[in-house]
C-alpha beads as a LAMMPS data file, in Angstrom:
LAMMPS data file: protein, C-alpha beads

344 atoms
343 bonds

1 atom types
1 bond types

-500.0 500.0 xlo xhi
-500.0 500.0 ylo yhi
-500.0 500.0 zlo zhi

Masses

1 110.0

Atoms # bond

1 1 1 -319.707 -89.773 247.812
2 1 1 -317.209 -92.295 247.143
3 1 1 -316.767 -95.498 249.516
4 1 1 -313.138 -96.765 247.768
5 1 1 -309.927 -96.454 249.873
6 1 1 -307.964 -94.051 248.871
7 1 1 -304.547 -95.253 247.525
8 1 1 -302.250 -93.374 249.565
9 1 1 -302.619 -91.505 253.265
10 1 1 -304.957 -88.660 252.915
11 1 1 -304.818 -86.754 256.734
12 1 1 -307.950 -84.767 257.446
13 1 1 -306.860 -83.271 261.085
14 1 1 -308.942 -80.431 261.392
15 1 1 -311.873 -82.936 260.640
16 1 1 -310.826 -85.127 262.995
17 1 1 -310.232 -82.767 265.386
18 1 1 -313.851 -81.388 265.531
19 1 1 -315.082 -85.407 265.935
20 1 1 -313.080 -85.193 269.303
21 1 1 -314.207 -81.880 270.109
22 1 1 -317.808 -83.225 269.248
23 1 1 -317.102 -86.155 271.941
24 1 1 -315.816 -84.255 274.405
25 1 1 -319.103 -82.037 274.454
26 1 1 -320.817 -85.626 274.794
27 1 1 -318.611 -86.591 277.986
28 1 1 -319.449 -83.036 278.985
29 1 1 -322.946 -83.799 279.082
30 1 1 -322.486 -87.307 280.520
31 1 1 -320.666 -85.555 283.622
32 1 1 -324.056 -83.550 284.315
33 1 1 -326.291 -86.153 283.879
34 1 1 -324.154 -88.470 286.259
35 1 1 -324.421 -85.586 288.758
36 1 1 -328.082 -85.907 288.407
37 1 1 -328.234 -89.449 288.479
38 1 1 -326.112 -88.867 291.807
39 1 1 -328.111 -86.046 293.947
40 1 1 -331.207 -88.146 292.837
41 1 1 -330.151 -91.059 294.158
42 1 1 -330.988 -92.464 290.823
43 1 1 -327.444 -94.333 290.045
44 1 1 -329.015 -98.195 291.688
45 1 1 -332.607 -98.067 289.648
46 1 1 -330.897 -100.548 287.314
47 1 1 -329.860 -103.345 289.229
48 1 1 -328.409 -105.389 286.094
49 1 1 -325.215 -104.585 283.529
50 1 1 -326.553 -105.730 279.799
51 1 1 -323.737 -103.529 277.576
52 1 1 -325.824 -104.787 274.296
53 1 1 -329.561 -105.669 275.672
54 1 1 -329.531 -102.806 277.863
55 1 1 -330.349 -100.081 275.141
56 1 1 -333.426 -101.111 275.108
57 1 1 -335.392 -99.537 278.164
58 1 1 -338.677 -101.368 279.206
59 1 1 -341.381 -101.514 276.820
60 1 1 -344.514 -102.821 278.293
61 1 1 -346.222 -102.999 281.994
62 1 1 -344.780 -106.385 282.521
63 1 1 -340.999 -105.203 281.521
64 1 1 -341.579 -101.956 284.482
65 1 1 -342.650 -104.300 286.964
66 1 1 -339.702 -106.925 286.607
67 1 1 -337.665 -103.748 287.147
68 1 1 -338.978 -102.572 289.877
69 1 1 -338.553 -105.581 291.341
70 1 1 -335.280 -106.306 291.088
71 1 1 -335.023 -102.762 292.384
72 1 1 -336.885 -103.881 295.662
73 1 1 -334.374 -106.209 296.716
74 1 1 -331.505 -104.216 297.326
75 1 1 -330.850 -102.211 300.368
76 1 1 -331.436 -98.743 298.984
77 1 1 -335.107 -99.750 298.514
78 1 1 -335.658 -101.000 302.053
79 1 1 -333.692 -98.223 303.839
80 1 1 -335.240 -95.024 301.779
81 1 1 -337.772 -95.967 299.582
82 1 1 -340.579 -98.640 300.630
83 1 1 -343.605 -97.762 299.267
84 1 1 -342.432 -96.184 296.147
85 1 1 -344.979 -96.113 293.113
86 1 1 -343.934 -97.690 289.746
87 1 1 -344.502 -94.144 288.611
88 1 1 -341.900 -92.787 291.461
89 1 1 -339.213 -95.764 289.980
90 1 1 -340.056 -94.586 286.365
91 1 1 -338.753 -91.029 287.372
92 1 1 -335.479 -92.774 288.774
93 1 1 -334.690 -94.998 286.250
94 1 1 -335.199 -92.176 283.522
95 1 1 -331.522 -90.887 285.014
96 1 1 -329.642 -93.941 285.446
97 1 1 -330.730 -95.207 281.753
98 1 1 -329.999 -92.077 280.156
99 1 1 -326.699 -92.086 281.602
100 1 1 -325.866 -95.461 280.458
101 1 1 -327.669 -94.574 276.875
102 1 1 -324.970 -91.779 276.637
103 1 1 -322.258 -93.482 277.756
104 1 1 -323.048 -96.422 274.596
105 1 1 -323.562 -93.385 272.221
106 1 1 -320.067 -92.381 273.193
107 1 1 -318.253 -95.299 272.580
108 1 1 -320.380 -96.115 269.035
109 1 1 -319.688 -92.692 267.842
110 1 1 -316.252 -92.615 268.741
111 1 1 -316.167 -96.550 267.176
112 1 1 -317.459 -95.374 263.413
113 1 1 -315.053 -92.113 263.823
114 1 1 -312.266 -94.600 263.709
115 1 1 -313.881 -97.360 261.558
116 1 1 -314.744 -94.579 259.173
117 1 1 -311.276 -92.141 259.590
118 1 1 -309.039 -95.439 259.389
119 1 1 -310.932 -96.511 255.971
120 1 1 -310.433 -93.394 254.140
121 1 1 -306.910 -93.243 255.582
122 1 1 -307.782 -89.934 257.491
123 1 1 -305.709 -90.139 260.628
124 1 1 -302.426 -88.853 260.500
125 1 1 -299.669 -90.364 261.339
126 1 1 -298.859 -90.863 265.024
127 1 1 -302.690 -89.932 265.995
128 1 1 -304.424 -93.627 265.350
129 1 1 -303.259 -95.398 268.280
130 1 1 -303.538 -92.417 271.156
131 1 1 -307.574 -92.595 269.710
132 1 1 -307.677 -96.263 270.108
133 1 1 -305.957 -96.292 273.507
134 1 1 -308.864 -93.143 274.491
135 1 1 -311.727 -95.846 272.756
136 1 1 -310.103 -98.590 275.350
137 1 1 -310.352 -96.297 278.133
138 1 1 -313.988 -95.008 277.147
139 1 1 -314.418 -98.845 277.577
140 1 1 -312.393 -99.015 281.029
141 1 1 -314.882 -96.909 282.308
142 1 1 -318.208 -98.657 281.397
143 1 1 -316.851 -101.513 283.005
144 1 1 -315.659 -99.056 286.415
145 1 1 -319.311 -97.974 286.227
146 1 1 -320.834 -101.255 286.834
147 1 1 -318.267 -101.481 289.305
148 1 1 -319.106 -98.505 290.948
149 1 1 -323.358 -99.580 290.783
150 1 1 -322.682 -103.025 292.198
151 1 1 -321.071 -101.841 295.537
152 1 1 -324.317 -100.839 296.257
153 1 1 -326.377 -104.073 295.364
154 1 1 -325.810 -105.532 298.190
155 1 1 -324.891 -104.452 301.846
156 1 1 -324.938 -101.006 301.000
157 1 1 -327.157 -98.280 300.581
158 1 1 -325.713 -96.367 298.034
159 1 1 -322.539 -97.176 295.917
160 1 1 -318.806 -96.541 297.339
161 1 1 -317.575 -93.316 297.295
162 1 1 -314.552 -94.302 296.148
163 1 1 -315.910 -96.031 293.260
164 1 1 -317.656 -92.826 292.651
165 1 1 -314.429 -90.607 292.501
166 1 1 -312.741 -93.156 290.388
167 1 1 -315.720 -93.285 287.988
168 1 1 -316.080 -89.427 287.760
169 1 1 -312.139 -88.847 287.757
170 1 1 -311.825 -91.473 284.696
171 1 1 -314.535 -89.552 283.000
172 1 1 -312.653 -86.169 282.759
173 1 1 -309.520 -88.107 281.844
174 1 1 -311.624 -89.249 278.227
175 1 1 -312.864 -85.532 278.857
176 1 1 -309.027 -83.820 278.688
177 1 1 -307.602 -86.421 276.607
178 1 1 -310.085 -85.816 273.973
179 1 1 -309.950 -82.038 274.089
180 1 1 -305.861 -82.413 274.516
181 1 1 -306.280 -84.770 270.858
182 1 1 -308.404 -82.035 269.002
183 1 1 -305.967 -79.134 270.342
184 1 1 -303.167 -81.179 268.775
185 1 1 -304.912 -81.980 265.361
186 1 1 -305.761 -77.963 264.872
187 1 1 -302.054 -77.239 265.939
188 1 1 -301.590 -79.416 263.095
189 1 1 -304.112 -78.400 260.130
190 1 1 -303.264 -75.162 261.344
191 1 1 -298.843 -75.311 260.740
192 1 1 -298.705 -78.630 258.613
193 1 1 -296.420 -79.311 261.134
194 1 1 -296.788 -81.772 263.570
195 1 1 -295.342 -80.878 266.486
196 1 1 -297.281 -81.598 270.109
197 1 1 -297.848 -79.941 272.785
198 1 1 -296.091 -81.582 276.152
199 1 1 -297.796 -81.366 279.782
200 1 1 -294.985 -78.990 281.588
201 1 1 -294.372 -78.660 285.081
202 1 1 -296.859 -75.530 286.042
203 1 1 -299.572 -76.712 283.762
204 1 1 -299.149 -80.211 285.404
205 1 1 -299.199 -78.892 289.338
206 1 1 -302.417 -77.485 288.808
207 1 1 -304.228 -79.745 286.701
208 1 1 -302.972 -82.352 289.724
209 1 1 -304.254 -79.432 292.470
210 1 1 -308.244 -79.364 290.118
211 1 1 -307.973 -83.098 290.480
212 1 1 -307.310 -83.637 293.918
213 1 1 -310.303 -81.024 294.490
214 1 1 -312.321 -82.718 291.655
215 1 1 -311.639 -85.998 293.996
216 1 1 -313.051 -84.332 297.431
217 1 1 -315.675 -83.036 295.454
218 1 1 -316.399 -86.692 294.779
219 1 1 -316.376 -87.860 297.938
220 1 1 -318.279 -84.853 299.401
221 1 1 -321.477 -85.747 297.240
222 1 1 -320.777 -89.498 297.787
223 1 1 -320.750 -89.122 301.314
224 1 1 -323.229 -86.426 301.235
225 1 1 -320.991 -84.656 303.406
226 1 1 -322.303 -81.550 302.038
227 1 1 -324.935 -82.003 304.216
228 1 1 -323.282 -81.856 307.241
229 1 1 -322.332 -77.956 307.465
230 1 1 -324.079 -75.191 305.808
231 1 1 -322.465 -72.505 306.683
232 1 1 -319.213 -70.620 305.188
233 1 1 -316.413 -69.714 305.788
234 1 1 -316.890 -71.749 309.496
235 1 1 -318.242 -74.683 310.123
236 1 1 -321.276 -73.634 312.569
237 1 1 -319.292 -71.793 314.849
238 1 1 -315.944 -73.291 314.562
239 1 1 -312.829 -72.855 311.673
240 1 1 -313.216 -76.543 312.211
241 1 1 -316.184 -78.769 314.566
242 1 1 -314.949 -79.866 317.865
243 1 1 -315.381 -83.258 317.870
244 1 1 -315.357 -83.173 313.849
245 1 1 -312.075 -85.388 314.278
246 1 1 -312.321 -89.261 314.058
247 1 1 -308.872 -90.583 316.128
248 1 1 -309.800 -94.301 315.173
249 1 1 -310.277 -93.624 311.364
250 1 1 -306.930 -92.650 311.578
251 1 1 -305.441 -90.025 308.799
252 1 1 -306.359 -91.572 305.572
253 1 1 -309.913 -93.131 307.529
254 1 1 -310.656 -89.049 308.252
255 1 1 -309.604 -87.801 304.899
256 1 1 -311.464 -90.552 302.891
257 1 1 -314.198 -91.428 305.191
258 1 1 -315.273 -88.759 307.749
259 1 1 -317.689 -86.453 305.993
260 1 1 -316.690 -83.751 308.523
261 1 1 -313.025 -83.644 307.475
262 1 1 -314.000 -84.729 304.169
263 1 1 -316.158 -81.142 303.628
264 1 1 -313.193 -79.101 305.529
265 1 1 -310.499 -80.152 303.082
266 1 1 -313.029 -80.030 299.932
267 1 1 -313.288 -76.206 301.141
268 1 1 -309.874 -75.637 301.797
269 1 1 -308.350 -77.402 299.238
270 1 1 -310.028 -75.015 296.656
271 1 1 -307.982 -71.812 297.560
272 1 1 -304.626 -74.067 296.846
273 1 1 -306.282 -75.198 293.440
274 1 1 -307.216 -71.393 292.897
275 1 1 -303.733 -70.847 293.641
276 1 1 -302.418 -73.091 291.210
277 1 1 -304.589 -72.208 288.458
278 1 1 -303.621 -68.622 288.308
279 1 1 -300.090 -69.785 288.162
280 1 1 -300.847 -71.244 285.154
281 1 1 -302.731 -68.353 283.840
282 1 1 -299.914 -66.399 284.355
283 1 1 -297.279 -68.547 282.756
284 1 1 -300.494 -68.963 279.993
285 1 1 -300.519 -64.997 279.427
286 1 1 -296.690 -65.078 279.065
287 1 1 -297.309 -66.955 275.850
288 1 1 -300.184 -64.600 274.415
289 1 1 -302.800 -66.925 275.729
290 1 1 -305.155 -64.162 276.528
291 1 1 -308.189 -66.166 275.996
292 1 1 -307.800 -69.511 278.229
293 1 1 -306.130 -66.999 280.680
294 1 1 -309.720 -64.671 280.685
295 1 1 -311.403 -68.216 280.522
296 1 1 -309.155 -69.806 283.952
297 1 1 -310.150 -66.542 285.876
298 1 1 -313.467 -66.073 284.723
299 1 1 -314.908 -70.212 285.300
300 1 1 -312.389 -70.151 288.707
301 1 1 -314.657 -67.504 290.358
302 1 1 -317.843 -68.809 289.117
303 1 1 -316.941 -72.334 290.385
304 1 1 -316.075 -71.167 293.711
305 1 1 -319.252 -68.931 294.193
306 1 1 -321.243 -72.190 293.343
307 1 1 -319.349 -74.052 296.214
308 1 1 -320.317 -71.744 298.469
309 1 1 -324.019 -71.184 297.217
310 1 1 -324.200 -74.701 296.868
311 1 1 -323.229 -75.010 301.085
312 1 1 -324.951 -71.994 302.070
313 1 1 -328.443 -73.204 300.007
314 1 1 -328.645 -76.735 301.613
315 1 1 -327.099 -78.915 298.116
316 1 1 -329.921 -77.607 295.779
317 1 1 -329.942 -80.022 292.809
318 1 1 -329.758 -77.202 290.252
319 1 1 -326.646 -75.737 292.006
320 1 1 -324.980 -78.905 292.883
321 1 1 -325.182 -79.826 289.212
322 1 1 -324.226 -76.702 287.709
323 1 1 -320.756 -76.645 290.894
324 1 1 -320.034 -80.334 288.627
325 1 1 -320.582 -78.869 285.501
326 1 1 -318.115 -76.041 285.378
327 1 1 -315.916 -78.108 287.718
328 1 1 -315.388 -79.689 283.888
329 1 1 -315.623 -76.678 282.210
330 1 1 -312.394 -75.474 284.196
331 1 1 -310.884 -78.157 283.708
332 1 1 -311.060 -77.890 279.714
333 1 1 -309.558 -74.163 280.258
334 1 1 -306.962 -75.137 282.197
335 1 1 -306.363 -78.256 279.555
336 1 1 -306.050 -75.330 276.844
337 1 1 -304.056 -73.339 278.725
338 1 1 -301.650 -75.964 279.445
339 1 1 -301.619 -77.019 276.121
340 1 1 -300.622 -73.496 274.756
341 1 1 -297.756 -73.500 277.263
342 1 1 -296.796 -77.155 275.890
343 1 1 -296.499 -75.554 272.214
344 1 1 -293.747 -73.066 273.285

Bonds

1 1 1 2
2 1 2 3
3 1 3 4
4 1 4 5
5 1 5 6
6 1 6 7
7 1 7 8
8 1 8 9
9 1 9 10
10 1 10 11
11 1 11 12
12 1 12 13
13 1 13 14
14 1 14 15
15 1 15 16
16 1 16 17
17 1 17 18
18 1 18 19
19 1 19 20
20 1 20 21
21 1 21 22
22 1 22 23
23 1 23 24
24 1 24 25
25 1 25 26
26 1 26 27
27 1 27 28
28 1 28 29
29 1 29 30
30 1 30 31
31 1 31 32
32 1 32 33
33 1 33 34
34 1 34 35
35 1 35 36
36 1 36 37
37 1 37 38
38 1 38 39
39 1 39 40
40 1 40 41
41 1 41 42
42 1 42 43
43 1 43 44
44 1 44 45
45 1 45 46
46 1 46 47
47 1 47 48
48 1 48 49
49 1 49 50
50 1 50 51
51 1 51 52
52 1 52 53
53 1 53 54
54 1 54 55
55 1 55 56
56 1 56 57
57 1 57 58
58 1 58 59
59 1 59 60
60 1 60 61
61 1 61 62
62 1 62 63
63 1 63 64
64 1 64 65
65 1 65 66
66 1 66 67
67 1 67 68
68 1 68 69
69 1 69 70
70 1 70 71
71 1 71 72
72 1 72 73
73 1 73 74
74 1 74 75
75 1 75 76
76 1 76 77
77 1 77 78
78 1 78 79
79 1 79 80
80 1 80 81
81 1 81 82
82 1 82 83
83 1 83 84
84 1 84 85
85 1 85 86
86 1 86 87
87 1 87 88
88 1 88 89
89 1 89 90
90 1 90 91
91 1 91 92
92 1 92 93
93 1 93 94
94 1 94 95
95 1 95 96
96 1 96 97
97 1 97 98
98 1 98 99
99 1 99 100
100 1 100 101
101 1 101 102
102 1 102 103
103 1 103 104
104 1 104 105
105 1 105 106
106 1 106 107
107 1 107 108
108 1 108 109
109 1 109 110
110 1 110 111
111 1 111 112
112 1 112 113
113 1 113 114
114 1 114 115
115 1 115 116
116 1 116 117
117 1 117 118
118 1 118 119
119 1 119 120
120 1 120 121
121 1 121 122
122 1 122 123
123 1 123 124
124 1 124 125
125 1 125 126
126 1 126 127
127 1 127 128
128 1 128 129
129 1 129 130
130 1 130 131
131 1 131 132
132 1 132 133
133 1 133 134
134 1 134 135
135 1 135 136
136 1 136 137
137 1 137 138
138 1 138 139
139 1 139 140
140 1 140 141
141 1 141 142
142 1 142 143
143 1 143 144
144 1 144 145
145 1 145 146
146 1 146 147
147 1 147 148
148 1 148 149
149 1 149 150
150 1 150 151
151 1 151 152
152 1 152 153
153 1 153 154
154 1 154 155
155 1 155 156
156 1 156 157
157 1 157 158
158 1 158 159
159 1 159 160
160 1 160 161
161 1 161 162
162 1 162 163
163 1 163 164
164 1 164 165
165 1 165 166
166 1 166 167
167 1 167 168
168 1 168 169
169 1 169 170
170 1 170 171
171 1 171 172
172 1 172 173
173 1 173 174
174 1 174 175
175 1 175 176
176 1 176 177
177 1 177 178
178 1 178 179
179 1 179 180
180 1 180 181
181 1 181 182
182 1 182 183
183 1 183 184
184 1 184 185
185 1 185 186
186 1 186 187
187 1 187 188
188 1 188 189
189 1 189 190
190 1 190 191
191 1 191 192
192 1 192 193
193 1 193 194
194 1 194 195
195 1 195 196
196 1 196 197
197 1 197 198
198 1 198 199
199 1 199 200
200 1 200 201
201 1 201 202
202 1 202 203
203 1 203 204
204 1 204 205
205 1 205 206
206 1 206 207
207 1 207 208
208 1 208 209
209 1 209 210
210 1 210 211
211 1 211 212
212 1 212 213
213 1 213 214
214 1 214 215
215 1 215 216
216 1 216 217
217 1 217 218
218 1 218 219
219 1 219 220
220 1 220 221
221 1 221 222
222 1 222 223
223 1 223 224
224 1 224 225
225 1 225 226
226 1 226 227
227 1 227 228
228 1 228 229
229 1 229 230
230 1 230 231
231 1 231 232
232 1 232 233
233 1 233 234
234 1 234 235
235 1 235 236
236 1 236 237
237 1 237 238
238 1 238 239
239 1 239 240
240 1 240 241
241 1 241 242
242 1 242 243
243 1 243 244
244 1 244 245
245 1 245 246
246 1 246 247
247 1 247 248
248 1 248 249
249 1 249 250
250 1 250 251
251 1 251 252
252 1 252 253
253 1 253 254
254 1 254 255
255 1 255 256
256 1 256 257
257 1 257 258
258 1 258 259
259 1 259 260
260 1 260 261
261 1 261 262
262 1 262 263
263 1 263 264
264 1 264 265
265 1 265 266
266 1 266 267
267 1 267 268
268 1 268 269
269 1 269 270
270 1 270 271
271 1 271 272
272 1 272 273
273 1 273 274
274 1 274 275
275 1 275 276
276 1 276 277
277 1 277 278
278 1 278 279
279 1 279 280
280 1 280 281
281 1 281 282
282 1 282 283
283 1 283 284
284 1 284 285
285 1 285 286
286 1 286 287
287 1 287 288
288 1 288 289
289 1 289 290
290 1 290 291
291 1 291 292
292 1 292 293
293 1 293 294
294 1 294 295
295 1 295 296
296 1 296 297
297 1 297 298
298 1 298 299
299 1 299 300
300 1 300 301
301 1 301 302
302 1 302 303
303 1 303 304
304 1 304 305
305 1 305 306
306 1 306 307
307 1 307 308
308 1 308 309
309 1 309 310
310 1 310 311
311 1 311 312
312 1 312 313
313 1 313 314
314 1 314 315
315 1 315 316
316 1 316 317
317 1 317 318
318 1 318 319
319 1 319 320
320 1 320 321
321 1 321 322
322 1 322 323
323 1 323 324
324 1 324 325
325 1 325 326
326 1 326 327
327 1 327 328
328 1 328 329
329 1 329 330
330 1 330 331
331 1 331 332
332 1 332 333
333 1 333 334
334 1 334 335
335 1 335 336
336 1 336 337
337 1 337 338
338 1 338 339
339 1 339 340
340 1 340 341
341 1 341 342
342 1 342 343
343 1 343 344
């Protein structure tokens, strides 16, 4: 295998576009394990951010111990969990550092992809700087994790909601702009032509209408407002709880903060984002996209039966992590789909 730079460009697309493919399963997997790390309550076990340092996990008894420690003097400890074993913290920490461990493997594969493509002059034209800005924002986001973990350092029990959404939201944003990338790069290797797909205006609407429910989803496990009803379609006995209402939160206090309101619109919200998707699949069929349209439909109705299990069940990890999961997973169809409907 030769290591000299070629003299002139020499594009390898459909390479390339398997690399992003290959990332996009590892932000896939990231997405599930922050889940976990979530329903676990796992997310504040490390209580420090050391980028570089921080791959390496404690080693000896002494390296546990100063861990735990720091553990013990934030609120979370005091409130849920006095009189945890070191063993109990191991089984918390395990999340929270494998989390992090993915999120560096991430960014260090997605670093030699570049170092490796640019050397060997393997990008093509045009595709070099949308990777670098999706390295930056791979980057963005370690830095809106720690900023999500630290809200709950101090004062807190657990780490802002908000933060949370923002962190999981910015996640499937590397997530679709990575699949979007690799979609282009085959449309490329495939035609020699290069010729991208654009977001149009139905694709758009309901990849807007899976975010805003991706968001609620956000704040229902942040707030564990999941919790609060289990029961479907009512809530108890009611379309909506008497009482459920919050006049001095206000609108946007109720909608962001009022677990109650917070659960109604996550449920409700979900038959507009089911409406919006199978607008898409229908504009998606009228281009001979039979397979993202079978794929919309068939991850739409799984997703929803989740929600409900997941409600009906009492937030079971296994279900609660699997409603995340192919929360992502419809998002990538939808991302193909609209990307098929940007080629026409």
């Amino acid at each position: 295998m030769s290591f000299a730079r070629p003299a002139v460009p020499a594009p390898k697309p459909r390479a390339l576009g398997w690399s992003m493919l290959f990332l996009a399963a590892f932000v896939f997997a990231i997405v599930v394990v922050g889940g976990i790390t979530r329903l676990t309550e796992s997310g504040l076990s490390i209580t420090e951010w050391k980028p570089i340092h921080g791959i390496i996990p404690p080693l000896t008894q002494a390296d546990w111990q100063a861990e735990f420690e720091g553990y013990k003097r934030i609120p979370q400890y005091a409130a849920f969990n006095t009189g945890m074993t070191l063993e109990g913290f191991k089984s918390i920490y395990f999340w929270e550092y494998l989390h992090r461990l993915l999120a560096r493997t991430i960014g260090t594969v997605l670093l030699v992809i570049l170092a490796v493509a640019w050397w060997k002059r393997a990008i093509p034209a045009g595709y070099g700087r949308r990777m670098v800005v999706i390295f930056l924002l791979g980057g963005l986001q370690g830095v809106i994790g720690w900023w999500m973990v630290y809200s709950g350092l101090s004062v807190r029990t657990e780490v802002s909601h908000i933060r949370l959404a923002i962190h999981l939201l910015a996640a499937l944003l590397i997530f679709s702009a990575l699949i979007w990338t690799a979609l282009d790069l085959f449309a490329l290797a495939r035609t020699g032509a290069d010729v991208r797909s654009r977001l149009r205006w139905p694709a758009g609407l309901a990849i807007a209408a899976l975010a805003i429910q991706i968001l609620f989803g956000a704040f229902t496990a942040g707030l564990r407002a999941g919790y609060a009803f289990a029961s479907w379609p009512r809530m108890g006995d009611e379309w909506f709880p008497q009482g459920g209402w919050q006049a001095a939160l206000g609108v946007v206090g109720n909608v962001v903060d009022n677990p109650i309101v917070v659960q109604f619109v996550h449920r409700w919200w979900a038959w507009v984002t089911l409406a919006a998707l199978l607008l898409l699949a229908r504009k998606a069929k009228d281009v001979g996209a039979t397979a993202e349209v079978i794929a919309i439909a068939g991850v739409a109705i799984i997703q929803i039966l989740l929600g409900i299990a997941t409600l009906l069940l009492g937030v079971p990890i296994v279900i609660a992590v699997a409603h995340q999961a192919v929360a992502a997973l419809l998002l990538a169809a939808a991302i193909a789909a609209a990307h098929r409907i940007g080629r026409v």
